[in-house]
C-alpha positions as CSV (number, residue, x, y, z in Angstrom):
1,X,-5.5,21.5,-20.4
2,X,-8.3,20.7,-22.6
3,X,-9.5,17.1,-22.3
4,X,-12.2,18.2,-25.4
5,X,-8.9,18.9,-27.3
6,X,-7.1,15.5,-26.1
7,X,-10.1,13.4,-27.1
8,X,-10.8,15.5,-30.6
9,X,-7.0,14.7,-31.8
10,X,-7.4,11.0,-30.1
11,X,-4.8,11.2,-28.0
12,X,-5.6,8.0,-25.8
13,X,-2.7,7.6,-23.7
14,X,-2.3,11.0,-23.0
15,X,-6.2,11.3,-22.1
16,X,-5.5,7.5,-19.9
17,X,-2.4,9.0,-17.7
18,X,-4.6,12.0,-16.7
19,X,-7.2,10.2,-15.8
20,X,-4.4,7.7,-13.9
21,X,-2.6,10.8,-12.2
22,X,-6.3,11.9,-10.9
23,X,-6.5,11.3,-6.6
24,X,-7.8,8.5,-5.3
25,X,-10.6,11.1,-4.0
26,X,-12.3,12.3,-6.6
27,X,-15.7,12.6,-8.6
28,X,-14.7,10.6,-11.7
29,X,-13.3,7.3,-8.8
30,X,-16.6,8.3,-6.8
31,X,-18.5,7.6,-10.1
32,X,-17.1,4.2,-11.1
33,X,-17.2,2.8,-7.6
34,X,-21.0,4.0,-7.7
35,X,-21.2,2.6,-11.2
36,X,-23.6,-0.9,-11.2
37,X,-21.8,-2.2,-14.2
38,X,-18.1,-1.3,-12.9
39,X,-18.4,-2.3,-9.7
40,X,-19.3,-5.7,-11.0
41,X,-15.9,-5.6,-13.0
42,X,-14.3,-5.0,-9.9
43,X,-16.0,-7.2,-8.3
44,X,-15.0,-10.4,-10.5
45,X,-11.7,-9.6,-10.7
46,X,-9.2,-11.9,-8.8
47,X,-8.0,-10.8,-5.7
48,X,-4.2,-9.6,-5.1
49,X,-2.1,-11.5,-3.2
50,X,0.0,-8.3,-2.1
51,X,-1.2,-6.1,0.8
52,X,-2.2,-2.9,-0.1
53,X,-0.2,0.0,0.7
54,X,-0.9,4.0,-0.2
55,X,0.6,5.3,-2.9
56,X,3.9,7.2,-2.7
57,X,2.5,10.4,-4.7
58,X,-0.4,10.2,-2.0
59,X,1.3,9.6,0.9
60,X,2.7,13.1,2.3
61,X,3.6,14.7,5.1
62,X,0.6,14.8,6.9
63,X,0.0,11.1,5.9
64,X,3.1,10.1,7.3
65,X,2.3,12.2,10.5
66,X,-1.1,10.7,11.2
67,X,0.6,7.8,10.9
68,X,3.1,8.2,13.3
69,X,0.0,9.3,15.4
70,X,-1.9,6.0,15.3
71,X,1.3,3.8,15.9
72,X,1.7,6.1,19.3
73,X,-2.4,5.4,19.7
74,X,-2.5,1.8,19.2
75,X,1.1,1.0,21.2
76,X,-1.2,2.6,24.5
77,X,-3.6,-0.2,24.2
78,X,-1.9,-2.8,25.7
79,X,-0.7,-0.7,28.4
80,X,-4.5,0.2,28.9
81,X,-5.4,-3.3,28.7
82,X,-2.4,-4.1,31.1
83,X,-3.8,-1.2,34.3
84,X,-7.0,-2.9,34.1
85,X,-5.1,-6.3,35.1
86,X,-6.2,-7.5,31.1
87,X,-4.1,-9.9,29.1
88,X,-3.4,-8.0,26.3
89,X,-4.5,-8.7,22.7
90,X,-1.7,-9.6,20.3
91,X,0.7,-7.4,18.5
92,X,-0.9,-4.7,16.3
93,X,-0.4,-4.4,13.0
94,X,1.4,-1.2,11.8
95,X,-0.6,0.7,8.7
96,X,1.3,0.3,5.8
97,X,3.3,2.9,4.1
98,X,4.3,2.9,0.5
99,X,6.1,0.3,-0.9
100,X,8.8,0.8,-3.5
101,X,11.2,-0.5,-5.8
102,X,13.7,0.7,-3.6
103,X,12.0,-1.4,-0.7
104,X,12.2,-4.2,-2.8
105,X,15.4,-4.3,-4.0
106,X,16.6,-3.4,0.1
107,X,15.0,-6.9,0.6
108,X,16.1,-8.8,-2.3
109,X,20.1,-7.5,-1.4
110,X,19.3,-8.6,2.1
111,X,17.7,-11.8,1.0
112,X,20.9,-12.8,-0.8
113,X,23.1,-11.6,1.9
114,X,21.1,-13.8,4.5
115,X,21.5,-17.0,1.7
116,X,25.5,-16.7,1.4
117,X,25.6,-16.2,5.5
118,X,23.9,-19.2,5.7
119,X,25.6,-20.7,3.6
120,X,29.1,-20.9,5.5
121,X,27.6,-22.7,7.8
122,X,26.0,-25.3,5.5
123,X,22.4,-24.1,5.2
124,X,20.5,-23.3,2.1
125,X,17.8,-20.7,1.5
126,X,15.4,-23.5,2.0
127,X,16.4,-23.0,5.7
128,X,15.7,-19.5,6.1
């Protein structure tokens, strides 16, 4: 692939999805977040309300193993905590994994099932 050629025949969107399928680590996202005047873009921009989560086309194997290593590392904590006669800390929270449409529509079919349940017994989803 030739980006020289992309650019030349102004193939913008073409040129913008490379760039978007590029991995979070790399020289051209080292440059912008290094960049004065786009990390003062980035900076002004409103903040998301949704917690991040890693990427599905990021997020392989190994991800998911290290992962599954950290949840083991931080679930010994409290029983550290607990030999030394501690009270623990409270519950730690998991590191995210990716979130999907698929996710989302699990939730929103589980949502509505949890409404009509409710709903035999003369709730409302305002209860819930």
């Amino acid at each position: 692939m030739d980006l020289a050629e992309y650019y030349a025949a102004g193939r913008w969107v073409a040129l913008l999805d490379f760039i978007d399928g590029l991995p979070s680590a790399c020289r051209l996202n080292e440059a912008i977040v290094n960049d004065k005047e786009a990390a003062a873009q980035i900076a002004a921009m409103p903040k998301s309300d949704e917690e991040w989560a890693p990427s599905v086309s990021e997020y392989d194997l190994t991800a998911h193993l290290l992962r599954e290593i950290l949840h083991g590392v931080k679930a010994l904590r409290p029983a550290i905590f607990a030999s030394g006669g501690i009270k623990p800390p409270g519950a730690e929270k998991p590191f995210p994994a990716p979130r999907t449409e698929i996710d989302r529509a699990i939730a929103e079919l589980e949502r509505q099932w949890a409404e009509s349940f409710v709903g035999k017994f003369g709730f409302d989803a305002t209860d819930i």
